[in-house]
VMD Tcl script that builds the backbone (N, CA, C; Angstrom):
set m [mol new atoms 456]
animate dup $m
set s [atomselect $m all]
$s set {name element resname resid chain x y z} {
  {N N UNK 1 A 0.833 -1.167 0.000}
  {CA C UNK 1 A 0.000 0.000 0.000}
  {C C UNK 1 A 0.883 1.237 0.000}
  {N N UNK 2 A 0.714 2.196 -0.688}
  {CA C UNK 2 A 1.228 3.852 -1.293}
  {C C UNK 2 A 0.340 4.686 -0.392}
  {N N UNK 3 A 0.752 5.256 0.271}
  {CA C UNK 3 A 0.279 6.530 0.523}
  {C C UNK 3 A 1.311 8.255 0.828}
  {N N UNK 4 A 0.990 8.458 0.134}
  {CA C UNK 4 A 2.016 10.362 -0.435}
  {C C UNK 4 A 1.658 10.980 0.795}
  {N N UNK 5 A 2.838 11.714 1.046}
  {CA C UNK 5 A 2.403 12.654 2.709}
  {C C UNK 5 A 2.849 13.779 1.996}
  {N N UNK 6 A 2.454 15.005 2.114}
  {CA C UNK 6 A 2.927 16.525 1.699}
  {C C UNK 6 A 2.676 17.308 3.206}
  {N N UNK 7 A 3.551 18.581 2.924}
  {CA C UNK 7 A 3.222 18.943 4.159}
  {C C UNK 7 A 3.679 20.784 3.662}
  {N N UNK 8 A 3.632 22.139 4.268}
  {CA C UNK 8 A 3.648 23.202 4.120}
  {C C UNK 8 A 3.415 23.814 2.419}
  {N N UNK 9 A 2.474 23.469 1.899}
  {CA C UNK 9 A 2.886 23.892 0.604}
  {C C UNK 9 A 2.333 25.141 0.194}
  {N N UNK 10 A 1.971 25.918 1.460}
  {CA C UNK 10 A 1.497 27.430 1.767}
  {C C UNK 10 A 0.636 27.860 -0.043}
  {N N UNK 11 A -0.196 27.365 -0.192}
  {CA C UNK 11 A -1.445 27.834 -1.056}
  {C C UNK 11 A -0.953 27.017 -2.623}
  {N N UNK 12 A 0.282 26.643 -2.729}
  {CA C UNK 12 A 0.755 26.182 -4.161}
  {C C UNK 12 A 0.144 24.755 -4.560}
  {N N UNK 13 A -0.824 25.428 -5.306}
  {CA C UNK 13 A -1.903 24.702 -6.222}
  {C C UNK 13 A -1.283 24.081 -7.061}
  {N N UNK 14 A -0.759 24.049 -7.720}
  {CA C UNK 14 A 0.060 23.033 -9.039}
  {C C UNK 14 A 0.487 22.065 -8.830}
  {N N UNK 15 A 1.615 22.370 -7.282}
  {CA C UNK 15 A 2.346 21.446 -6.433}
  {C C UNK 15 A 1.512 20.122 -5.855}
  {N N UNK 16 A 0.344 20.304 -5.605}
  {CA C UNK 16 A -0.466 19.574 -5.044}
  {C C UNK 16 A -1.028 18.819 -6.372}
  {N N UNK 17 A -1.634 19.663 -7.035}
  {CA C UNK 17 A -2.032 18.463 -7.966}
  {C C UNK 17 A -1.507 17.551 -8.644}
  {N N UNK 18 A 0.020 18.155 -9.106}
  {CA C UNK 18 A 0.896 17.255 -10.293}
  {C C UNK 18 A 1.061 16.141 -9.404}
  {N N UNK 19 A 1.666 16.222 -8.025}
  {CA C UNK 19 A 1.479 14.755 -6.753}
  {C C UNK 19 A 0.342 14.176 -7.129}
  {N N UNK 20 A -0.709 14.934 -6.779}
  {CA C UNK 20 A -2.162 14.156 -7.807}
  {C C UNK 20 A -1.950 12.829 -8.100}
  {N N UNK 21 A -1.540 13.930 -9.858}
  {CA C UNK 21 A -1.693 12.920 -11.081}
  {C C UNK 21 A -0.343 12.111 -11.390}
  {N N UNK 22 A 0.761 12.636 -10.520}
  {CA C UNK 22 A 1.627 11.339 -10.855}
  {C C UNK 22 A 1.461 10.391 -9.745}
  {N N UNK 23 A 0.826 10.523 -8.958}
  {CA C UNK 23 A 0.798 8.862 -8.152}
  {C C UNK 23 A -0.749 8.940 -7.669}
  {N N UNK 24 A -1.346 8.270 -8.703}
  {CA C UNK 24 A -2.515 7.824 -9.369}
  {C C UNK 24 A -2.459 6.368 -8.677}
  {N N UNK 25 A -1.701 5.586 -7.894}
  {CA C UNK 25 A -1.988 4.560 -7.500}
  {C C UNK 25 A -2.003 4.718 -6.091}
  {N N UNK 26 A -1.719 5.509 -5.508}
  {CA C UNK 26 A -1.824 5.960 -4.040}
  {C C UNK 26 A -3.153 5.638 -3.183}
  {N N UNK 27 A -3.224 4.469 -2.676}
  {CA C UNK 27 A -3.744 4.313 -1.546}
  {C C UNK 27 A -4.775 5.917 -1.041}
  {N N UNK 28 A -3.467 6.575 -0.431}
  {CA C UNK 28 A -4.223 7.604 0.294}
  {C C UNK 28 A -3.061 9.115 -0.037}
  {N N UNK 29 A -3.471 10.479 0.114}
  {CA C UNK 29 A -2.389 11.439 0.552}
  {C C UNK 29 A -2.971 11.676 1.879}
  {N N UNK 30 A -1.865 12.708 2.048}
  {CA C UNK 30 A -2.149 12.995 4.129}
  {C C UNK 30 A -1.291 14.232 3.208}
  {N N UNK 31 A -1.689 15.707 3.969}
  {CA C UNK 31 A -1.065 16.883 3.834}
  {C C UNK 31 A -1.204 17.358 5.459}
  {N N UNK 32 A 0.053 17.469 5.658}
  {CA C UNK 32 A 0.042 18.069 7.017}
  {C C UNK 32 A 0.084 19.143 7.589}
  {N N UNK 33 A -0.816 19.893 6.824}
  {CA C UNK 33 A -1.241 21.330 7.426}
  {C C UNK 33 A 0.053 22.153 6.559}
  {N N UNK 34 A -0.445 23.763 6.573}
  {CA C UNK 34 A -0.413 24.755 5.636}
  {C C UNK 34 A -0.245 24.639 4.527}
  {N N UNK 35 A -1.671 24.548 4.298}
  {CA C UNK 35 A -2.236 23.996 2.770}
  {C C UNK 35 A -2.478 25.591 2.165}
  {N N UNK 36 A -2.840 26.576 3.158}
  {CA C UNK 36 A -3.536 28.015 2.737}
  {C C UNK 36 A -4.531 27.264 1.687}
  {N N UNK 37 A -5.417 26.844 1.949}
  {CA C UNK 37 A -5.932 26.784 0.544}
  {C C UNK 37 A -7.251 27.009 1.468}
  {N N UNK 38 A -8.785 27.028 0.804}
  {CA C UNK 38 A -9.837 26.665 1.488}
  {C C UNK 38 A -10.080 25.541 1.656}
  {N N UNK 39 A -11.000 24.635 2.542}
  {CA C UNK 39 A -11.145 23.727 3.202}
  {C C UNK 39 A -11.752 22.616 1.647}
  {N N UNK 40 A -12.564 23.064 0.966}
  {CA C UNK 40 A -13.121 22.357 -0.111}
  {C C UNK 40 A -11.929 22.267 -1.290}
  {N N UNK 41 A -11.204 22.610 -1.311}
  {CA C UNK 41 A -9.524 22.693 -2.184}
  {C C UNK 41 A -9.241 21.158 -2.122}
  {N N UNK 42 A -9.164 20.051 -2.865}
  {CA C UNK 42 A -8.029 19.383 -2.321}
  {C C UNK 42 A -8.456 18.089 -1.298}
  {N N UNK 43 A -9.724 18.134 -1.819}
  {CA C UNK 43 A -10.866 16.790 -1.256}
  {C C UNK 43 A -9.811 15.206 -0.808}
  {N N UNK 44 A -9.286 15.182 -1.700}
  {CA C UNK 44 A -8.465 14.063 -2.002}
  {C C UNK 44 A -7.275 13.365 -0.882}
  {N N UNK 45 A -6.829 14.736 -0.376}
  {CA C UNK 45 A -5.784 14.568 1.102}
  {C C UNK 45 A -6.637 14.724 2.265}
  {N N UNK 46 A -6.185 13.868 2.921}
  {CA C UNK 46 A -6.427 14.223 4.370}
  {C C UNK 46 A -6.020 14.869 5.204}
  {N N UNK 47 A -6.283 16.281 5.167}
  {CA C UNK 47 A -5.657 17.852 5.506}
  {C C UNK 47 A -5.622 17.850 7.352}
  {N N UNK 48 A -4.965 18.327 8.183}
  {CA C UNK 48 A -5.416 18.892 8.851}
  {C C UNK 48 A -4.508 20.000 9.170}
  {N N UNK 49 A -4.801 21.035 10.258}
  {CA C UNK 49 A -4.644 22.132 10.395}
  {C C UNK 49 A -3.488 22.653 10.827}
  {N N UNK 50 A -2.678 23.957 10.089}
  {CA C UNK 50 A -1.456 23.905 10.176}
  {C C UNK 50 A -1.174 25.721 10.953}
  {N N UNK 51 A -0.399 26.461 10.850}
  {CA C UNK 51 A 0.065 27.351 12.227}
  {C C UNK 51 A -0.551 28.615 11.182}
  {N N UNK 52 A -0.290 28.388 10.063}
  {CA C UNK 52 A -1.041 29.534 8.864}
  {C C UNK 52 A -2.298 28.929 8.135}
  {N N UNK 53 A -2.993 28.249 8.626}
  {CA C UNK 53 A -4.299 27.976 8.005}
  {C C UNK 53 A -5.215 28.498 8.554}
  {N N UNK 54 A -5.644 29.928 7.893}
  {CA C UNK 54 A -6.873 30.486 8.679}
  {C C UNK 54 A -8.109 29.788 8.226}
  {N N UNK 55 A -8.882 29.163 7.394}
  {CA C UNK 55 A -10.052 28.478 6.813}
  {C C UNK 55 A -10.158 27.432 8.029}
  {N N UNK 56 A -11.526 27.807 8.357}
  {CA C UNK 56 A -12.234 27.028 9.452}
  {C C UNK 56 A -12.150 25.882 9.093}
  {N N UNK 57 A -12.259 24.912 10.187}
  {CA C UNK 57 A -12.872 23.470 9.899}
  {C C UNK 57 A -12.411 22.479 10.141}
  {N N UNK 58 A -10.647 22.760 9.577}
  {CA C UNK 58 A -9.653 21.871 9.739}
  {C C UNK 58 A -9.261 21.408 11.236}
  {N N UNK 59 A -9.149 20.190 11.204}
  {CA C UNK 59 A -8.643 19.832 12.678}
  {C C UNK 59 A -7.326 19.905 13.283}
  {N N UNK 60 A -6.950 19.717 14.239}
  {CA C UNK 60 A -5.509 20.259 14.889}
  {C C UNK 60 A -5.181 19.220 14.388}
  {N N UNK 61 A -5.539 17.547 14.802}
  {CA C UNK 61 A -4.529 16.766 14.834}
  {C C UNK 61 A -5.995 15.603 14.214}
  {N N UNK 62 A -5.641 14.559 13.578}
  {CA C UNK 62 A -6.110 13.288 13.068}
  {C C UNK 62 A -5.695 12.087 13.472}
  {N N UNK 63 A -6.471 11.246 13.442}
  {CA C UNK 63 A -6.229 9.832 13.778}
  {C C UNK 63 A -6.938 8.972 12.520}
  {N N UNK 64 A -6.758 8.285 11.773}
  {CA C UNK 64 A -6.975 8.086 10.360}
  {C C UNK 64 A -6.421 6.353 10.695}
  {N N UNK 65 A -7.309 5.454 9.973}
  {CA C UNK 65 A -6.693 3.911 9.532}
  {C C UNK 65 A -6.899 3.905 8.036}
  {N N UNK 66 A -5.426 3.686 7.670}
  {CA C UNK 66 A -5.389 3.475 6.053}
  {C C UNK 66 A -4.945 1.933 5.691}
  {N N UNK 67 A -5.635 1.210 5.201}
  {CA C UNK 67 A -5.187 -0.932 4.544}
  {C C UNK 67 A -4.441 -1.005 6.027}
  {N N UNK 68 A -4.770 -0.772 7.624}
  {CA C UNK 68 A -4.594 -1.650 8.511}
  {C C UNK 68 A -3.688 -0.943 8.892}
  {N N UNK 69 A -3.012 0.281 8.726}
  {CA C UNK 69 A -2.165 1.395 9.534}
  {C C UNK 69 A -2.620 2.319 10.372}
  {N N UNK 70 A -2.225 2.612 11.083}
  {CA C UNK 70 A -3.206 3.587 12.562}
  {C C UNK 70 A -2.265 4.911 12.509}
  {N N UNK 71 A -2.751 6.168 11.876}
  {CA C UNK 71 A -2.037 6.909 11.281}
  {C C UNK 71 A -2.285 8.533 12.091}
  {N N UNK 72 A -1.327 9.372 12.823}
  {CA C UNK 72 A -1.425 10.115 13.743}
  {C C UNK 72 A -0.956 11.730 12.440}
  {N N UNK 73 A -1.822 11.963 12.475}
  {CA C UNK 73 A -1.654 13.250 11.532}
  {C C UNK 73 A -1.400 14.606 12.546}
  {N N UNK 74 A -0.644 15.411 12.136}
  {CA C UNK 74 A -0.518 16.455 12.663}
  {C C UNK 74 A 0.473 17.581 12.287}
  {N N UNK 75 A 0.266 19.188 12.570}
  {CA C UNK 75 A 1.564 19.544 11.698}
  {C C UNK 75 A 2.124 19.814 12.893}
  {N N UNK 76 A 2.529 19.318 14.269}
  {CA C UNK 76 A 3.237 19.774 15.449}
  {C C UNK 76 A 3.746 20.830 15.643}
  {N N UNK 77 A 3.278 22.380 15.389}
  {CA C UNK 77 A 3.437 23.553 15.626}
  {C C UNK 77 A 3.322 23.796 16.946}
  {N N UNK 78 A 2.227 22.628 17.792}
  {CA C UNK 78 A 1.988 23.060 19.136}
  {C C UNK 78 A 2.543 21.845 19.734}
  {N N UNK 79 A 4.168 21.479 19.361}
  {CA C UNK 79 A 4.866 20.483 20.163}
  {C C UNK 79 A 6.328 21.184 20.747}
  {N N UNK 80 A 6.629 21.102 21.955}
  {CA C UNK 80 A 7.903 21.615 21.485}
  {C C UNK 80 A 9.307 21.603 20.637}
  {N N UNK 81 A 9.556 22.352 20.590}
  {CA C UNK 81 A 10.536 21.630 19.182}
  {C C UNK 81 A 11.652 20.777 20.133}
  {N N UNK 82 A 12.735 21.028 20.866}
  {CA C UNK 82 A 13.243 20.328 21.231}
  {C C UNK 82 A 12.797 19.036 21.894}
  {N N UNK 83 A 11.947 18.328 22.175}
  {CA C UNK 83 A 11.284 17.150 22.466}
  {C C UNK 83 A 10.177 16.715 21.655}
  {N N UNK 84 A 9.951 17.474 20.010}
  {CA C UNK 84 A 8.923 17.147 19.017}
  {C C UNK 84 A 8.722 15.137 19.236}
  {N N UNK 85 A 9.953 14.842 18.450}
  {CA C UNK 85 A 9.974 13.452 18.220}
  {C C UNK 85 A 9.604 12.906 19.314}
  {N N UNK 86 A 10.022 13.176 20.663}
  {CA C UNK 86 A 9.700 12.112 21.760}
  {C C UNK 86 A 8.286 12.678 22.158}
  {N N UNK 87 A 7.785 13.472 21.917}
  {CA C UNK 87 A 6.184 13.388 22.438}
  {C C UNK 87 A 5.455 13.162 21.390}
  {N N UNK 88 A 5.670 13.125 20.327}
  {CA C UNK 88 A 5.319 12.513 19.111}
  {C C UNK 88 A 4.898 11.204 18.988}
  {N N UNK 89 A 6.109 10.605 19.295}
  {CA C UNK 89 A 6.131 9.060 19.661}
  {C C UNK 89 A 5.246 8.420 20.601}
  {N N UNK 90 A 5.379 9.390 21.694}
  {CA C UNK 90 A 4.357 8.705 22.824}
  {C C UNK 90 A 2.994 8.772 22.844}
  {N N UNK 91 A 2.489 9.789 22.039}
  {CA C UNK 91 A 1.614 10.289 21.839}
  {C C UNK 91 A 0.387 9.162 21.107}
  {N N UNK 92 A 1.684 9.146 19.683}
  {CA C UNK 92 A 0.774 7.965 18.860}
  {C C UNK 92 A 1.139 6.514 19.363}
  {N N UNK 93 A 1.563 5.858 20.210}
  {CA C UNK 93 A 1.703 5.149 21.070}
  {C C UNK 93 A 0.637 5.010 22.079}
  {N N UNK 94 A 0.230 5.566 22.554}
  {CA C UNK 94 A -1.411 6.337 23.717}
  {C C UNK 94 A -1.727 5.712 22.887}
  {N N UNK 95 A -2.428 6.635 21.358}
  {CA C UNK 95 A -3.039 6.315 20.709}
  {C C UNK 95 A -3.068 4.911 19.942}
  {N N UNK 96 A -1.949 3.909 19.800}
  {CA C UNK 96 A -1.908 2.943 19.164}
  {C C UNK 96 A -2.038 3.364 17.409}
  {N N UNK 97 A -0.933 3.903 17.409}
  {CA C UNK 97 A -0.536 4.697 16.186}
  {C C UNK 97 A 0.712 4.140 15.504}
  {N N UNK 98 A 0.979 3.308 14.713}
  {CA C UNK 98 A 2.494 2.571 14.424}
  {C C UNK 98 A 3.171 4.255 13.560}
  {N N UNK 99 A 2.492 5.108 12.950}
  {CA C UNK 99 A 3.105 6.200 12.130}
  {C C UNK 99 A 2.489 7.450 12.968}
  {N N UNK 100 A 3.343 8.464 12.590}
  {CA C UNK 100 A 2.820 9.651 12.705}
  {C C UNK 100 A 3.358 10.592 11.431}
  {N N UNK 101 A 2.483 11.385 11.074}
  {CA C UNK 101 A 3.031 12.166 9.508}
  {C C UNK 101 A 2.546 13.947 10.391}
  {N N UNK 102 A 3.735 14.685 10.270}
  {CA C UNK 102 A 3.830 15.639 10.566}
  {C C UNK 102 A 4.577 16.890 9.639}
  {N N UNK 103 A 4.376 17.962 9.969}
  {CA C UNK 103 A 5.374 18.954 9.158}
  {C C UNK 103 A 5.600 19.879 10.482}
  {N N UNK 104 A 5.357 21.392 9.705}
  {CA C UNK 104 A 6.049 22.263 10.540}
  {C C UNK 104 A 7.274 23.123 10.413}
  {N N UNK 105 A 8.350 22.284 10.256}
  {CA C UNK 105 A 9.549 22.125 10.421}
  {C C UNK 105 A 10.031 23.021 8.533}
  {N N UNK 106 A 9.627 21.992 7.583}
  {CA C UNK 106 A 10.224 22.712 6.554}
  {C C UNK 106 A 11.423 21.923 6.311}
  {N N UNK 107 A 11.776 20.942 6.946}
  {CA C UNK 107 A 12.870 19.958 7.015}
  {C C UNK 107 A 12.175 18.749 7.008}
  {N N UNK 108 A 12.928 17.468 6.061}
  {CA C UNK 108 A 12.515 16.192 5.602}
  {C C UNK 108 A 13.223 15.563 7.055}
  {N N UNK 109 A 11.753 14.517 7.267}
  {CA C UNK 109 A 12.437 13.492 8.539}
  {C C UNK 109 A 12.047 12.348 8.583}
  {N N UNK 110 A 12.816 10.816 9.000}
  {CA C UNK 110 A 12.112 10.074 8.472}
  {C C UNK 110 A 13.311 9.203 9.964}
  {N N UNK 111 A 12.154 8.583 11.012}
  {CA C UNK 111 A 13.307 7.974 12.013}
  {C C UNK 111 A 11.655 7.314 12.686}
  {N N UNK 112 A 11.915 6.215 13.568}
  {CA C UNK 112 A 11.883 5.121 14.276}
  {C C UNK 112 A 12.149 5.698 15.620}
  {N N UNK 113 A 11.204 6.259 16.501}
  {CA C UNK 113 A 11.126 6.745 17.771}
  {C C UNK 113 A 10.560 5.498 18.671}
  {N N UNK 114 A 10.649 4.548 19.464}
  {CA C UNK 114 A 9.937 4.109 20.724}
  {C C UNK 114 A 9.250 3.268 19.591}
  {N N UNK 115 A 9.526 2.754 18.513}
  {CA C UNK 115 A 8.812 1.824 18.175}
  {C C UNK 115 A 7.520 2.604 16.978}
  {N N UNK 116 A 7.410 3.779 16.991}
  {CA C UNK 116 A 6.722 4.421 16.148}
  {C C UNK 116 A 7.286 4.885 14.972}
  {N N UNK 117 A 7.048 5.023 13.931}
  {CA C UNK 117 A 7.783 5.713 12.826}
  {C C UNK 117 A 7.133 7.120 12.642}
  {N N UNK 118 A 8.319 7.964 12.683}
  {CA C UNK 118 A 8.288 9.415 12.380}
  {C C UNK 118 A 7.902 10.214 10.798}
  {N N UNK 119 A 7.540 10.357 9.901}
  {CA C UNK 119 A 7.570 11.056 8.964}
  {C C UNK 119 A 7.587 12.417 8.738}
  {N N UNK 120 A 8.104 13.645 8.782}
  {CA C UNK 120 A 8.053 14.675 8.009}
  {C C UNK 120 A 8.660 14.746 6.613}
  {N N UNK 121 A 7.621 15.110 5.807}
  {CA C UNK 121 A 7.883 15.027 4.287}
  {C C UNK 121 A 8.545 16.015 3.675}
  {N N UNK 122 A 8.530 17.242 5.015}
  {CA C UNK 122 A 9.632 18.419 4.715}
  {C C UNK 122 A 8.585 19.026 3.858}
  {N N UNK 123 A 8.709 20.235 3.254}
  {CA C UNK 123 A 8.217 21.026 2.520}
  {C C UNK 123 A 7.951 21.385 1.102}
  {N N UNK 124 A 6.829 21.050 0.393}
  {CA C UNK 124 A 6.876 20.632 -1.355}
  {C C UNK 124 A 7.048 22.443 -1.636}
  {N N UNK 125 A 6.848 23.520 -0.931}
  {CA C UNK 125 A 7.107 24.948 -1.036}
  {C C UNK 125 A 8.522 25.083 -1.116}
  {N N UNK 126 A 9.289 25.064 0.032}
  {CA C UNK 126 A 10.808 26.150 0.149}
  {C C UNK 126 A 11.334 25.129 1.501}
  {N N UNK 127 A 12.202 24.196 1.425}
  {CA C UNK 127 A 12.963 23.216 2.675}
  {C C UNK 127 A 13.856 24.559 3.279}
  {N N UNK 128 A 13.863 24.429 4.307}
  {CA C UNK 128 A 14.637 25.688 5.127}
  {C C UNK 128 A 16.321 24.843 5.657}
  {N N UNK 129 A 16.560 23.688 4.851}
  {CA C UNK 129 A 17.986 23.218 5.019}
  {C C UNK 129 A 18.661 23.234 3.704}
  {N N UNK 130 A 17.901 24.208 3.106}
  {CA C UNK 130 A 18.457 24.058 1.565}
  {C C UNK 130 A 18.424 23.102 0.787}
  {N N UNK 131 A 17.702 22.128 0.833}
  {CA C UNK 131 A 17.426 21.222 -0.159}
  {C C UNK 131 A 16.343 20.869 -0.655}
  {N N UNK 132 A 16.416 20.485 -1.934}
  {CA C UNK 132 A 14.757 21.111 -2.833}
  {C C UNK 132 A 13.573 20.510 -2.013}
  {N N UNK 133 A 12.441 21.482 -2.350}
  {CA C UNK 133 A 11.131 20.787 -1.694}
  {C C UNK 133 A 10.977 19.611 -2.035}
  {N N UNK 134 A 10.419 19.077 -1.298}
  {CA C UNK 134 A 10.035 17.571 -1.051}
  {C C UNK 134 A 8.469 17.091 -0.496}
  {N N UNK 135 A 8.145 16.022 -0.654}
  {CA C UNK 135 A 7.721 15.143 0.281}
  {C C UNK 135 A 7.782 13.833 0.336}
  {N N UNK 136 A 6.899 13.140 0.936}
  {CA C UNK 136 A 7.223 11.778 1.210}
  {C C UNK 136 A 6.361 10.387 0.357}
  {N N UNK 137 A 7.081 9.269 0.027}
  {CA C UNK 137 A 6.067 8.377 -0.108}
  {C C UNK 137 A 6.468 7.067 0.963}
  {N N UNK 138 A 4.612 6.647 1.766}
  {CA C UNK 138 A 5.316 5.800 2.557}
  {C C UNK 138 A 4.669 4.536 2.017}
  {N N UNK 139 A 5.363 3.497 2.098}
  {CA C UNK 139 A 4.942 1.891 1.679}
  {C C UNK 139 A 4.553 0.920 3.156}
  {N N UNK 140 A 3.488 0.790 2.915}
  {CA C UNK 140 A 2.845 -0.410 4.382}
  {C C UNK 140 A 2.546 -1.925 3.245}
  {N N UNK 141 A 3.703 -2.831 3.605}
  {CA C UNK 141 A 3.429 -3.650 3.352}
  {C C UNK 141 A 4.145 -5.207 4.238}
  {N N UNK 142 A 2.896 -5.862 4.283}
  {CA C UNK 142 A 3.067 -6.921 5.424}
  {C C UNK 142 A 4.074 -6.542 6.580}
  {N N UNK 143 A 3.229 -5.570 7.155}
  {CA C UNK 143 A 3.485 -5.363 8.616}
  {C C UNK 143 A 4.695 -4.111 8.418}
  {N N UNK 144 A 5.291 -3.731 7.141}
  {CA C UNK 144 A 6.404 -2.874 7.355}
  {C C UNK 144 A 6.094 -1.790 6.782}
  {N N UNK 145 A 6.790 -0.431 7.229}
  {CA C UNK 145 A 6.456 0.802 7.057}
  {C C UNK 145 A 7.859 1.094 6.309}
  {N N UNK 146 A 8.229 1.673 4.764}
  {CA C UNK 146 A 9.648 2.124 3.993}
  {C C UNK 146 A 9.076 3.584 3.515}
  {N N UNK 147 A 9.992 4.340 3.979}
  {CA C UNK 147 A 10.033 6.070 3.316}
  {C C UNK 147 A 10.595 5.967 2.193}
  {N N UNK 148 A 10.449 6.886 1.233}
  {CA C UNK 148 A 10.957 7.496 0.587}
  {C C UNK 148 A 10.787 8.837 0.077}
  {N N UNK 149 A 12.063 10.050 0.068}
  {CA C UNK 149 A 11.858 11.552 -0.293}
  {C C UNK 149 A 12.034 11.582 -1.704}
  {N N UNK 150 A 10.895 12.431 -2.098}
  {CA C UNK 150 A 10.627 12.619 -3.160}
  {C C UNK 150 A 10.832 14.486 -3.177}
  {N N UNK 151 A 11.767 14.670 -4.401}
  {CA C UNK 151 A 11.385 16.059 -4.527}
  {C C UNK 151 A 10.900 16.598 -5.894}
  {N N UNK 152 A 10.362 17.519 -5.429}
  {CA C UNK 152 A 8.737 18.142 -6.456}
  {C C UNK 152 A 9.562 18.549 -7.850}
}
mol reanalyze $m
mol bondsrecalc $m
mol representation Tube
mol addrep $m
């Protein structure tokens, strides 16, 4: 199973769709907040709410099952940064969450906390470590979770 994670792509419409239409076999997307877009934009991802998304509606944080994955959405703006990953981890752990897909950051991340797997897909807009926008594709198959960064 395919599912595409995007994350800050602050209103860039193109960016989002060409992900779209080149992975047409995708399971699912997950965009992890600052979409700027309106809430009806973009039906297709499972959005939630990011530190610049003024359009009502969107939720802080998600809990989502995609083909048998227990999936902790969030853009962790309201985590601290120096302990992001470890309350991250524990968090979707509570929850019985094997992933969590987050942004925020603007930086690609991809690590194995406490038994949870981490994803930030980093930013399909502007990566703030200097390296081209990105995001993520993750693979769930028989029981295993594999990243890969993709840039736009």
């Amino acid at each position: 199973m395919k599912i595409v994670v995007v994350s800050d792509s602050h209103g860039r419409i193109e960016v989002l769709q060409e992900i779209l239409d080149k992975h047409q076999d995708a399971s699912a997307f997950i965009h992890c907040g600052d979409i700027e877009l309106p809430n009806d934009y973009f039906n297709e991802y499972i959005k939630v709410r990011g530190n610049n998304d003024y359009y009502g509606g969107l939720e802080e944080e998600r809990v989502v099952s995609i083909g048998g994955l227990k999936v902790l959405v969030t853009h962790s703006h309201q985590y601290v940064y120096y302990s992001r990953l470890e309350s991250l981890a524990k968090k979707a752990d509570r929850l019985g969450c094997q992933l969590v897909c987050f942004g925020h950051t603007h930086v690609y991340h991809d690590s194995v906390e406490e038994g949870v797997h981490l994803v930030n897909p980093g930013s399909c807009w502007h990566n703030r470590d200097g390296r081209m926008p990105s995001y993520a594709v993750v693979t769930f198959e028989n029981g295993n979770i594999s990243v890969e960064r993709m840039e736009v």
